[in-house]
C-alpha positions in Angstrom: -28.1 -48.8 -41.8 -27.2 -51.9 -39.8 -23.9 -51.9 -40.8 -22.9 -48.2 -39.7 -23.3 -48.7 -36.0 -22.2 -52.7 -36.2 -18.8 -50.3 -37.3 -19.1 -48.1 -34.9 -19.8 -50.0 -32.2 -16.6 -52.5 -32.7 -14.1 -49.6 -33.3 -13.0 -46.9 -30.7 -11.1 -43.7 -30.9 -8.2 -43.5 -27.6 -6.1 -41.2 -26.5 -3.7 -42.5 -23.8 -1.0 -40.5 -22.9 -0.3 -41.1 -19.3 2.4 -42.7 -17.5 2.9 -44.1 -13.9 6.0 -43.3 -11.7 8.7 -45.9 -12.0 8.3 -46.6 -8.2 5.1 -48.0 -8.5 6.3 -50.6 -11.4 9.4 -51.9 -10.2 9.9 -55.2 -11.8 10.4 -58.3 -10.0 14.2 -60.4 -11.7 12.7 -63.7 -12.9 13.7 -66.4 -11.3 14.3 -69.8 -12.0 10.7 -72.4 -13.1 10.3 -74.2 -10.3 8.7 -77.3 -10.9 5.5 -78.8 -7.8 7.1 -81.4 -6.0 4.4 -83.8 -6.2 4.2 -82.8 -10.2 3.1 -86.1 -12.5 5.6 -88.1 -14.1 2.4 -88.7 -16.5 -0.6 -87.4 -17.0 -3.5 -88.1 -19.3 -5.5 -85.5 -20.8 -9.3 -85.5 -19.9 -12.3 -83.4 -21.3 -12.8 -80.1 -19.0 -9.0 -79.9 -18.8 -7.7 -76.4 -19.8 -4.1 -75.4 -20.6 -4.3 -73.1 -17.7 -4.9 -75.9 -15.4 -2.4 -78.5 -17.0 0.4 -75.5 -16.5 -1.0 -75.4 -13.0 -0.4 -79.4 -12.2 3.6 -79.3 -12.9 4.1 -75.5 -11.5 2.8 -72.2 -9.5 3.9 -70.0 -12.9 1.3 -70.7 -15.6 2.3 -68.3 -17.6 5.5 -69.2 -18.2 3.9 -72.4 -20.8 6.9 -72.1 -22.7 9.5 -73.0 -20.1 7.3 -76.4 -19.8 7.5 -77.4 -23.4 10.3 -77.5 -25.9 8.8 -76.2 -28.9 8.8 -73.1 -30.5 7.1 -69.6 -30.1 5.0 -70.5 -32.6 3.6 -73.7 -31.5 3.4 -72.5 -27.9 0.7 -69.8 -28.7 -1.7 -72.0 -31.0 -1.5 -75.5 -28.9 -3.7 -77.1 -31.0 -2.1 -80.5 -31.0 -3.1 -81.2 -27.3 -6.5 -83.3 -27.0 -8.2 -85.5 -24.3 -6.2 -88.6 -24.3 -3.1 -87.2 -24.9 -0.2 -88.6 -22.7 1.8 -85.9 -21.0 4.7 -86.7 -19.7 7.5 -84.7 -17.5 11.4 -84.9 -18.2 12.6 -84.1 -14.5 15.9 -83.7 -16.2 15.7 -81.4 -17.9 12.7 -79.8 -16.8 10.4 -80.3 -19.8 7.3 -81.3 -20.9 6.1 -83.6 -23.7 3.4 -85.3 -25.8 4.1 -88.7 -25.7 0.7 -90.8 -27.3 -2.6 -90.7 -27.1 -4.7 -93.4 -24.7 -8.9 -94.4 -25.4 -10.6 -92.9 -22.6 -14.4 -94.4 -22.7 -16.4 -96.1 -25.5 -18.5 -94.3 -27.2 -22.0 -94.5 -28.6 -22.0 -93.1 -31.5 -18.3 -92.8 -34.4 -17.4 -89.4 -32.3 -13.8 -88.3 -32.3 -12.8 -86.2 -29.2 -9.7 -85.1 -30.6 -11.5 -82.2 -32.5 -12.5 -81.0 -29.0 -8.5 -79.0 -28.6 -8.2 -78.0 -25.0 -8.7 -74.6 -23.9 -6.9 -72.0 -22.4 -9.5 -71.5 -19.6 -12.7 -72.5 -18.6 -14.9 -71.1 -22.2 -18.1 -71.6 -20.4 -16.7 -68.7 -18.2 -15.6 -66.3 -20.8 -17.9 -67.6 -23.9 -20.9 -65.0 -22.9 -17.9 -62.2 -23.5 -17.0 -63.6 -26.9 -19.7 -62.6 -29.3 -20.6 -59.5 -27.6 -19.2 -55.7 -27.9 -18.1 -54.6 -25.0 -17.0 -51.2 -26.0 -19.0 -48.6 -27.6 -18.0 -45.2 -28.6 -20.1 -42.5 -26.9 -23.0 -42.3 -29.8 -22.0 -46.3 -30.7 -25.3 -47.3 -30.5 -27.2 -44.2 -31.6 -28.3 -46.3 -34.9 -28.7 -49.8 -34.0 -32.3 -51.4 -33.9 -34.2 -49.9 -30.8 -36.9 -51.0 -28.7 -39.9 -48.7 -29.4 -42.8 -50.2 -28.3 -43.8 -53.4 -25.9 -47.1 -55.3 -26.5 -49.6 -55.3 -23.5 -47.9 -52.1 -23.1 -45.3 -53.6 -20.7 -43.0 -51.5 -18.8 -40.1 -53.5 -18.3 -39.9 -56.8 -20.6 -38.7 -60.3 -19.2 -38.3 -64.1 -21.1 -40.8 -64.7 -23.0 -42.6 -60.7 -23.7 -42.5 -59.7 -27.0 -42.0 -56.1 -28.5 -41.8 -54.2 -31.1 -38.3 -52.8 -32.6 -36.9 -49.9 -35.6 -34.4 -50.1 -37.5 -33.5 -53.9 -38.4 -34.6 -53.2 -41.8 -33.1 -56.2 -44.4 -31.0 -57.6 -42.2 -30.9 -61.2 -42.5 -29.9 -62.2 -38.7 -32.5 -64.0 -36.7 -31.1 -63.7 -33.3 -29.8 -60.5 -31.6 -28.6 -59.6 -28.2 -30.0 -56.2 -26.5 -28.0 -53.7 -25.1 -27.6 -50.8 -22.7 -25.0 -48.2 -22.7 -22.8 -48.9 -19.6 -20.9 -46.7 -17.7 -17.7 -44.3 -19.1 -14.5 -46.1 -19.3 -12.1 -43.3 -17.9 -8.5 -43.7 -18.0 -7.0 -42.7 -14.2 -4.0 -40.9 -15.4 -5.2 -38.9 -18.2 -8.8 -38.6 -17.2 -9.3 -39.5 -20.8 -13.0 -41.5 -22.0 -12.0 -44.1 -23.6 -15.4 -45.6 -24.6 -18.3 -46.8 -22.6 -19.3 -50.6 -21.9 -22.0 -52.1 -23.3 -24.3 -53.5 -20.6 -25.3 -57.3 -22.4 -29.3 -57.6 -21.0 -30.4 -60.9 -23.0 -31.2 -62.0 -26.2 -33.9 -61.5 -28.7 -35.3 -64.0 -31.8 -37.2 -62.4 -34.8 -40.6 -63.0 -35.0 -41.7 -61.4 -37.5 -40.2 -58.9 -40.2 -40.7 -55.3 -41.3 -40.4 -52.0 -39.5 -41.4 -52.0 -37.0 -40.3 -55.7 -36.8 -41.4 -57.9 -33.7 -39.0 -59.6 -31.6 -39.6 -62.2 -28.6 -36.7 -62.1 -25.5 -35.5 -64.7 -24.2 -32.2 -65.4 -21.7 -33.1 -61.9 -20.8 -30.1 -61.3 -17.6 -31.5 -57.3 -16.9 -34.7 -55.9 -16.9 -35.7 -54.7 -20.5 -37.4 -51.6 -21.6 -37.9 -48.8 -24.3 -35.4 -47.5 -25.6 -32.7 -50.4 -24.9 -30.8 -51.5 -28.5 -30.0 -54.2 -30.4 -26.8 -56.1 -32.1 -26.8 -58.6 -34.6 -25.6 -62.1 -32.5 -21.8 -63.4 -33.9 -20.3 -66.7 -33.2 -18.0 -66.8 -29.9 -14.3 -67.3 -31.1 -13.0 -69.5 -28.2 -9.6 -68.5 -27.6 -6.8 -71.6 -27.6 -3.5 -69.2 -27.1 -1.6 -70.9 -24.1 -1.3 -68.5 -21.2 2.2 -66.7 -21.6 4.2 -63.7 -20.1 4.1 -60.5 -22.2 7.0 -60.0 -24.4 7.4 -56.1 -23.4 7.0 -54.4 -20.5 3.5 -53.4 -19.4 2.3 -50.6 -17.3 -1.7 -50.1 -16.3 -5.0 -50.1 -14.3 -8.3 -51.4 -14.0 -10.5 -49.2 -15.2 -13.8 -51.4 -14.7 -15.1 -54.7 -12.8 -17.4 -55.9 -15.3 -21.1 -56.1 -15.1 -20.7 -54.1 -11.9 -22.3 -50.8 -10.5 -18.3 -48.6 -10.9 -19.4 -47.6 -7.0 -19.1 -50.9 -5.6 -15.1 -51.4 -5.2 -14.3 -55.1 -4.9 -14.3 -58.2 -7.1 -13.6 -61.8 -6.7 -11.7 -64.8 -8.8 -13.2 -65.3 -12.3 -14.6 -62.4 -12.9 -14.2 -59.8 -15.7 -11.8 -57.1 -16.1 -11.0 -54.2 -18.3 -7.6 -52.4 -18.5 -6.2 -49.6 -20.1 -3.7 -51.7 -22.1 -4.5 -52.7 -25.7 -3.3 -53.6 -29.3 -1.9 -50.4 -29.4 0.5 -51.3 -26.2 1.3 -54.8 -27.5 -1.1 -56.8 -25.6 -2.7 -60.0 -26.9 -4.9 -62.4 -26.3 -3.0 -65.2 -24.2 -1.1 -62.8 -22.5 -1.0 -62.8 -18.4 -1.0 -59.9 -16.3 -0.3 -59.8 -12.6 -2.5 -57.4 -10.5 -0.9 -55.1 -7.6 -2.4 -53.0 -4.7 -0.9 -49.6 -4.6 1.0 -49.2 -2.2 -0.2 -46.5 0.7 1.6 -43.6 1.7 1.7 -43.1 5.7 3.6 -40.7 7.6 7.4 -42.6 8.3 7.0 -43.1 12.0 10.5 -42.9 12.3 11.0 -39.2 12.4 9.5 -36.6 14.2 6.0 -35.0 13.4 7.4 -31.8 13.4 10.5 -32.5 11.2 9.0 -32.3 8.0 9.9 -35.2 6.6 8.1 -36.6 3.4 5.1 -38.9 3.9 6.4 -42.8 3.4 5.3 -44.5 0.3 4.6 -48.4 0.8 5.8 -50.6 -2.0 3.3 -52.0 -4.2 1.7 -55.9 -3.0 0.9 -58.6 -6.0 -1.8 -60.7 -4.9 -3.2 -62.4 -8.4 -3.1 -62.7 -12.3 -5.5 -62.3 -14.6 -5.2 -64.0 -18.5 -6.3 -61.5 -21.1 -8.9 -63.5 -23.6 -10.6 -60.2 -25.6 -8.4 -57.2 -27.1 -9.3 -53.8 -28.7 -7.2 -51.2 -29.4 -6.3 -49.5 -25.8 -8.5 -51.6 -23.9 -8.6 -55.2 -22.8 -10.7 -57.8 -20.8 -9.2 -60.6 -19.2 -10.0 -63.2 -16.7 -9.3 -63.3 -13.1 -7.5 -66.5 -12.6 -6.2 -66.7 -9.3 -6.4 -64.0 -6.6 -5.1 -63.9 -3.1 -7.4 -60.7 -2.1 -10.3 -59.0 -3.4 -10.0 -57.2 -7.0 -10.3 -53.5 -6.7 -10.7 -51.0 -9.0 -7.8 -48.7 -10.1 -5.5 -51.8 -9.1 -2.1 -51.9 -11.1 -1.5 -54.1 -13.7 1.8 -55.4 -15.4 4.0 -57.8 -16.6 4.0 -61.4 -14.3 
């Protein structure tokens, strides 16, 4: 049984037919990589560093990794080869950058190689809680998974430490699950389409003891627990190492959710989670950056008369952050917010850097 909704919960049925007006999306002509004036002529690679912030050192345009480095497509999106200790070192000739050897940075105690440690993209501690976890569910995506039907002391809400008692695990062999909610409905602004609903992560539970029902004890718990709230086997986070890059066709989209956040409340800040309407099915990936817009408003021109009839004035559209996408599903992505010159709000625009 534990199988059917671990299915259903990871797949999700879109339609997305919508399309904004090309005002709204006018494209920006790229322009020349400007390189910081005070960027390194070396740097040496140091644990905590991420590939995000090494881009960041030599220029203002992350995303454009590839214009740093002179290697190919390939090699850009899995950087595997760049460790702590590395030597990086700039060519202000030509504008490049390049791996030049590889320096001791401390002794160690113990025979411990750092350069299995590759650098990230960005921080993991920051995305690594989103890794492991569904974060879209099909309406009835969690109708069968492992529910919380009782609570010993007969608890109301459960909190670290408070045991309870759950259906439905039956043989599966996983010791450690994380308990869900269902979130609120992921609704495409254009269509007015459902695309799914988030699952609200609440903590983590360990398996006591077996059989149905089976007891569990919580622990990490980040919401209030009660009856009813479900249960997904725990996976291994897959940290992603793609370099930050620039979509390869042209995207067109919105926020449809601030993560983790009541949909009423409007803004959001740097590092936080977002969802957009843009998935596999668009061409995203996970590397990919996005830069966010504020719609423009439209105001009545003040340069004609009230009574002339002349069309209300539509504002152009202001960029004020990116965001790097890190998880993909098929017509919906989450990505981080990297760097943001205003607040995050939802329906904000989203498309190519």
């Amino acid at each position: 049984m534990h199988q059917q909704w671990r299915k259903s919960i990871t797949t999700l049925a879109f339609v997305l037919t919508g399309a904004l007006s090309a005002g709204a999306w006018a494209q920006a002509p790229k322009t020349p990589l400007a390189m910081k004036p005070d960027a390194p002529d070396r740097y040496v690679v140091v644990p905590g560093d991420t590939l995000w912030g090494i881009a960041q050192r030599y220029t203002d345009s992350p995303w454009r990794w590839n214009e740093l480095w002179n290697l190919n497509k390939e090699e850009i999106k899995n950087p595997h080869r760049i460790y702590p200790g590395n030597v990086i070192v700039l060519d202000r000739a030509r504008g490049e950058l390049a791996i030049s050897g590889t320096v001791k940075l401390s002794p160690r105690v113990r025979a411990e190689s750092i350069a299995h440690a590759a650098v990230p993209s960005i921080p993991p501690a920051t995305i690594e809680p989103f890794l492991a976890r569904p974060l879209v569910i099909e309406p009835d995506g969690l109708d069968n998974a492992p529910t919380v039907v009782a609570a010993q002391d007969e608890r109301v809400v459960l909190e670290n430490g408070n045991r309870a008692f759950v259906r439905g695990i039956g043989d599966a062999k996983a010791t450690s699950w994380l308990v869900y909610r269902r979130g609120p409905a992921l609704i495409d602004p254009d269509t007015r389409t459902t695309l799914g609903y988030e699952a609200i992560h609440l903590g983590s539970a360990n398996v006591v003891r077996g059989g149905d029902p089976a007891v569990v004890q919580f622990a990490s718990v980040t919401q209030e627990i009660s009856v009813g709230d479900k249960l997904v086997a725990a996976g291994k986070p897959d940290i992603p190492t793609y370099a930050p890059r620039a979509p390869s066709t042209p995207l067109q989209g919105r926020i449809i959710s601030l993560y983790g956040r009541d949909t009423r409340v409007g803004e959001y800040g740097n590092q936080s989670v977002i969802a957009i309407n843009l998935g596999k099915s668009k061409g995203v990936e996970v590397g990919h950056v996005v830069a966010l817009y504020r719609p423009g408003a439209t105001v009545a021109d003040a340069t004609r008369a009230k009574d002339s009839g002349a069309a209300p004035l539509t504002l152009p559209s202001e960029r004020y952050g990116l965001a790097f996408v890190f998880r993909v599903f098929d017509r919906v992505s989450y990505a981080l917010v990297m760097s943001i010159s205003r607040p995050v709000n939802k329906l904000d625009l989203v498309q190519n850097p």
